[in-house]
C-alpha positions as CSV (number, residue, x, y, z in Angstrom):
1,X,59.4,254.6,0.2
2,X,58.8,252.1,2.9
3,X,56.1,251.7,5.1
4,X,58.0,253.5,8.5
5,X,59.5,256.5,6.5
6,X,55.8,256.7,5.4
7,X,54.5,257.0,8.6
8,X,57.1,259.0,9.9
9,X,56.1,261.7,7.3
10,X,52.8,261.6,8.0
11,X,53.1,262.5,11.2
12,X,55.4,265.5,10.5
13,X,52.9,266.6,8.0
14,X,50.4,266.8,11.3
15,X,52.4,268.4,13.5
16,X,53.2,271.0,11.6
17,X,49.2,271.6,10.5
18,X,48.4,271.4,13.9
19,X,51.3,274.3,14.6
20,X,50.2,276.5,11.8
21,X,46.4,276.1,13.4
22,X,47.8,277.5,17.2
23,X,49.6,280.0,15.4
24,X,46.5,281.2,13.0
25,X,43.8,280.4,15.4
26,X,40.7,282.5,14.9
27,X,39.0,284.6,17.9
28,X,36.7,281.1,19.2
29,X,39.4,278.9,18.9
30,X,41.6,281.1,21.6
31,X,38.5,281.6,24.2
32,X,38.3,277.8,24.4
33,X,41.8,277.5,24.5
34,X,42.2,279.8,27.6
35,X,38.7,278.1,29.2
36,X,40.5,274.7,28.5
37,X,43.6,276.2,30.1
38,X,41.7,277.3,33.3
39,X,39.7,274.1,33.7
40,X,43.0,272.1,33.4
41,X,44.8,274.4,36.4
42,X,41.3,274.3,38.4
43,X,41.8,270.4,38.3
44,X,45.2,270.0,38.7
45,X,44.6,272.1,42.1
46,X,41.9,270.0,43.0
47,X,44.6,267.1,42.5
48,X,47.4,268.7,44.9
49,X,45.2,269.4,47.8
50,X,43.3,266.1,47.8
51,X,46.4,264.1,47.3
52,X,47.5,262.2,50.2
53,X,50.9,263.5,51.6
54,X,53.9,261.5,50.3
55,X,55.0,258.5,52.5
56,X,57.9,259.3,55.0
57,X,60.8,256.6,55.0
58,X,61.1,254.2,57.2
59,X,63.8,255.2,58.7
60,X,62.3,257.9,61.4
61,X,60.9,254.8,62.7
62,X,64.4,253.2,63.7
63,X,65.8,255.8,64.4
64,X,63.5,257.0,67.0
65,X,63.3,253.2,68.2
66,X,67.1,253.1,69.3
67,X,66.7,256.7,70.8
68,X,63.7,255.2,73.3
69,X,65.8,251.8,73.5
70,X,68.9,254.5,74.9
71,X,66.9,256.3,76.7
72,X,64.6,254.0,79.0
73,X,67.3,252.6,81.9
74,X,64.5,251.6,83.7
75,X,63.9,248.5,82.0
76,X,67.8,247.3,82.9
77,X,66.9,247.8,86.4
78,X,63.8,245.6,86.0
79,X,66.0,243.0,84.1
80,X,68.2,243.2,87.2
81,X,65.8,242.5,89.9
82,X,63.5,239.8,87.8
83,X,66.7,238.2,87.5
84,X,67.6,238.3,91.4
85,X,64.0,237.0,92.0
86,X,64.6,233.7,89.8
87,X,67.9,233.5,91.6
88,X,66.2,233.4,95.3
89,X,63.4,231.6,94.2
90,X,65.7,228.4,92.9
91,X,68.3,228.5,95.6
92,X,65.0,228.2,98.1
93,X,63.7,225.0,96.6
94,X,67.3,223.7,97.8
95,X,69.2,224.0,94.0
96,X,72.4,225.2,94.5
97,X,73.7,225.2,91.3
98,X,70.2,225.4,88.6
99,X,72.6,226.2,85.6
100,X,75.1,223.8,86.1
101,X,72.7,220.3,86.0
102,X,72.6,218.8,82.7
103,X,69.7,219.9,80.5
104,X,69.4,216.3,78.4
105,X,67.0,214.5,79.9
106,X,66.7,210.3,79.5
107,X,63.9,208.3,77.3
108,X,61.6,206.2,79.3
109,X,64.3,203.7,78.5
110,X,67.0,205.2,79.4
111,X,68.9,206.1,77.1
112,X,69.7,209.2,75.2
113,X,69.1,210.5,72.1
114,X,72.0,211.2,69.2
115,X,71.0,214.7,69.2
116,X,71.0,215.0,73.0
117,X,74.0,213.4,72.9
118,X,75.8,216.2,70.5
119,X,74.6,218.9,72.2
120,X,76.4,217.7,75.5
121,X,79.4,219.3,76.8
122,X,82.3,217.0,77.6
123,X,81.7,216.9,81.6
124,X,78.3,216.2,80.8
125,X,79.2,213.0,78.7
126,X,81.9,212.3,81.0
127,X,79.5,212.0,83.4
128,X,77.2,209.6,81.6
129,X,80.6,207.6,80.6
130,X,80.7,207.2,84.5
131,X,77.5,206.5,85.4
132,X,77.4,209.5,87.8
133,X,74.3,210.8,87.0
134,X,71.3,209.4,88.4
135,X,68.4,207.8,86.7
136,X,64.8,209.7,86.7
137,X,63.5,206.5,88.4
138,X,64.3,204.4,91.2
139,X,67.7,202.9,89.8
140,X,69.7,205.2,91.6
141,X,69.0,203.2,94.8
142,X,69.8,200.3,93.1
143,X,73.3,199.2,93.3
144,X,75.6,199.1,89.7
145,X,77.3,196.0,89.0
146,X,80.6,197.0,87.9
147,X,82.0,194.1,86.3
148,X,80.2,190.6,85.4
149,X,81.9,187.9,87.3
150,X,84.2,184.9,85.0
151,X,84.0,181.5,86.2
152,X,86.8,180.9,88.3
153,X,87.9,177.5,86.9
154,X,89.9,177.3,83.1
155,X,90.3,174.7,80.7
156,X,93.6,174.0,79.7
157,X,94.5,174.1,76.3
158,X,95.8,170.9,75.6
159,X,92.2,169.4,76.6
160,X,93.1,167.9,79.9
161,X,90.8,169.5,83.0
162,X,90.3,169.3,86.8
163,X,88.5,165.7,87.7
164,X,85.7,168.7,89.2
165,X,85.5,170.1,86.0
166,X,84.8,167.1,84.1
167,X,81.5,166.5,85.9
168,X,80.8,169.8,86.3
169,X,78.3,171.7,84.0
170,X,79.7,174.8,82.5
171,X,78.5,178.1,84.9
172,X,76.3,180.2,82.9
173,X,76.8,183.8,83.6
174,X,74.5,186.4,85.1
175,X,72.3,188.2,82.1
176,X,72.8,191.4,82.5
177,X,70.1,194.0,81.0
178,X,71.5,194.9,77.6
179,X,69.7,196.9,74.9
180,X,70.2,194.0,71.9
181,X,67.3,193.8,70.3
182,X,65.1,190.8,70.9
183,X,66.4,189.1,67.4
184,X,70.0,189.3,68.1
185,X,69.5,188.4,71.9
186,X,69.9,184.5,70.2
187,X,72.9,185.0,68.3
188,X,73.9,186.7,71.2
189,X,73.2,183.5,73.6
190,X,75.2,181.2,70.9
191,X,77.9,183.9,71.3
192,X,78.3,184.0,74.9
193,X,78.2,180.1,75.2
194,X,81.2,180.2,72.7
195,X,83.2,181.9,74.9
């Protein structure tokens, strides 16, 4: 025999001792039985009345949630009127339209940002396309150039010139404010004078 089938007969020799006892059992043994029977029952009522009452589901909880929510119409009316308040309070500091202004603001440089930029509607980069939309600082007073101004006088091609252009210097153009960096504004320079 191996070692399980062993064990598995030991125990049934056990069991059935231990059945053969319950079934045989002298006077003593059944008053401790039925003391040990009582004691058990005694604690197990102990148990049930100091247990804590089984948690309720959560679902009372949203439930009676979305019944208040349904029931309280008072809070749409006091959305309502907080709402008319804002309304008369921006249309008397003189803005007409608060929604409608564009919400991206400038850097101190002015540019924008490429997030600013995505989140902008079309009009809204239209409008900074155009230059319609005026600087935080004083360069709305300013007036734009629109175009920077060529030097009237051409070369020909064949390398023959005016007699004036011959003695002339070439005109250097206005620099405009650009936002090269200050390395490139060089190779920028060396650019421009090729043209």
């Amino acid at each position: 025999m191996d070692v399980y089938s062993l064990k598995k007969d030991n125990r049934k020799k056990f069991q059935d001792k231990e059945k053969l006892k319950r079934k045989h059992a002298t006077p003593s043994d059944r008053k401790y039985r039925a003391l040990n029977k009582k004691a058990e029952t005694e604690e197990r009522a102990a148990e049930e009345e100091n247990k804590p009452d089984p948690l309720e589901s959560n679902s009372h909880r949203y439930t009676s949630e979305l019944l208040d929510e349904l029931d309280a119409g008072s809070d749409d009316d006091q959305i309502i009127d907080v709402n008319a308040k804002i309304k008369q309070i921006l249309l008397t500091r003189g803005d007409e339209e608060p929604f409608v202004k564009s919400t991206a603001t400038r850097n101190a440089n002015g540019s924008y940002t490429k997030k600013q930029l995505e989140n902008m509607s079309v009009s809204q980069l239209n409008e900074v396309l155009l230059n319609r939309e005026t600087a935080p600082t004083s360069a709305a007073s300013e007036p734009q150039p629109k175009q920077e101004q060529r030097p009237k006088t051409f070369q020909s091609s064949n390398g023959i010139a005016n007699s004036k252009d011959t003695t002339a210097a070439p005109v250097a153009l206005k620099s405009t404010p650009s936002s090269i960096p200050n390395p490139l504004k060089d190779d920028e320079d060396f650019l421009d004078s090729m043209i």
